[in-house]
N, C-alpha and C positions, 0 to 999 in steps of 0.2 A: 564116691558115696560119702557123703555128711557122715561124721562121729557123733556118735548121741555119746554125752557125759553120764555116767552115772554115780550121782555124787554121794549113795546111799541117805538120800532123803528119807525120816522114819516115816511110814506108810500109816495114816489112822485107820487104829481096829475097829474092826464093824463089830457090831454086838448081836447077838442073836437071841431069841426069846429063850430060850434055855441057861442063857448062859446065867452065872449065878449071878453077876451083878447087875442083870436085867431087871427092871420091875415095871412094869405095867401101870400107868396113873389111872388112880381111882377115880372113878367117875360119879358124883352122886347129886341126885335128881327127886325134888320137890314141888310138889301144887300149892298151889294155893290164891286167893284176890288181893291179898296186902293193898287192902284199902285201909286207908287213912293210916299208916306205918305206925308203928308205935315200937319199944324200944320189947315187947315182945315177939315180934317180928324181927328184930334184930338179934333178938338170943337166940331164936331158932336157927336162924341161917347160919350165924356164926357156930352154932355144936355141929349141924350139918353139914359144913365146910368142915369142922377139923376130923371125919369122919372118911375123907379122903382127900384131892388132889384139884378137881376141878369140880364145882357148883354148876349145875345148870338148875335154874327154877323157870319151872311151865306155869307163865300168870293166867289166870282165868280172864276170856275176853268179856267185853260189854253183852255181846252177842249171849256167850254160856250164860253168862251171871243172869241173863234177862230171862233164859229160859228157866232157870231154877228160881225164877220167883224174887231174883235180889239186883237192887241196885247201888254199885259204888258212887263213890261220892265221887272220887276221881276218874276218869276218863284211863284206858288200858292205856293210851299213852302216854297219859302224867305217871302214873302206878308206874311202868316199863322203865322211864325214864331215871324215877326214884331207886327199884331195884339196879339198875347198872351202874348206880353212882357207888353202893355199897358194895368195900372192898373185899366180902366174902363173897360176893355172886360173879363169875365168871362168862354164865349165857344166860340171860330171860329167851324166853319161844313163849308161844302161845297154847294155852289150852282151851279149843274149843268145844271139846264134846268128851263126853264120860267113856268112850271105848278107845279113846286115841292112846293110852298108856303102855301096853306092850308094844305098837309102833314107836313110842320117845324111847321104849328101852333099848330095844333093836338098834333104833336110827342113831344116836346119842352114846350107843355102846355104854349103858350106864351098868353099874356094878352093885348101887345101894339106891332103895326109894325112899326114902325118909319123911315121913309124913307127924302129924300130931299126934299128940295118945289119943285122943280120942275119935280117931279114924281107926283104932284098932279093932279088926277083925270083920271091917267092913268088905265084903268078895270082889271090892272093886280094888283096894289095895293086895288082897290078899292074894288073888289069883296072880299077880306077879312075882309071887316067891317062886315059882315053876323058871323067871327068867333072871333072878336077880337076888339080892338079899334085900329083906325089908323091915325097916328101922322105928319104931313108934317113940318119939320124945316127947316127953309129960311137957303140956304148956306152962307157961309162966303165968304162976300165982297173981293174982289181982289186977289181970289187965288182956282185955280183948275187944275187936275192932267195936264188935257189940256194946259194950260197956261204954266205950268213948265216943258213941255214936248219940247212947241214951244221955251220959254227963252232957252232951253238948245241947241235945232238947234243953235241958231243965236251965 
């Protein structure tokens, strides 16, 4: 019978969810069209990235956006493309309809929904504090995709 050597090799510890040096990656998760990007879109992602661990943003499709009445300038696949280059966003998904949101929380295992102020108190954000915490950050003063859309009319 073969000798098995045992050469007391140290054994890596498993961790387990209790133990105290465990910690669980935040997970947090934001809508929006980020058409025509602008470095407000950038300050939002970035406070909503240091708010946890991994970003994921649900970009609104061609398809949503047409239903609500609005059309980007960009194509969901230029928009997708732009958001993934950006070192605070970890996953773009798609959002194509208004009740898909407790599905992304569930599915995505998110922990924070972090949305603009001025989506606050809307019952489409709000009924996700039942699955999650939910986060309102005041936009950035003096620039919105609106704004740079009318600058570029005139």
């Amino acid at each position: 019978m073969p000798q098995v050597e045992n050469n007391n090799a140290e054994i890596p510890q498993v961790r387990f969810a209790n133990d105290e040096e465990y910690r669980k990656p935040v997970r947090v998760l934001t809508y929006g069209t980020y058409d025509l990007l602008h470095y407000g879109h950038i300050r939002l992602l970035r406070r909503a990235s240091k708010l946890g661990d991994y970003l994921v943003v649900a970009l609104s499709t061609d398809e949503f956006n047409a239903g609500k009445g609005k059309a980007s300038f960009y194509s969901y696949g230029v928009r997708k493309e732009m958001l993934e280059s950006i070192r605070y966003v970890d996953l773009v998904i798609p959002e194509e309809r208004w009740d898909q949101k407790i599905d992304d929380v569930k599915k995505y295992d998110i922990d924070i929904v972090v949305m603009g102020g001025d989506w606050r108190g809307d019952p489409r954000f709000e009924v996700l504090k039942d699955y999650c915490e939910v986060v309102y950050l005041d936009r950035t003063d003096g620039i919105s995709s609106t704004d740079v859309k009318n600058e570029l009319k005139h």
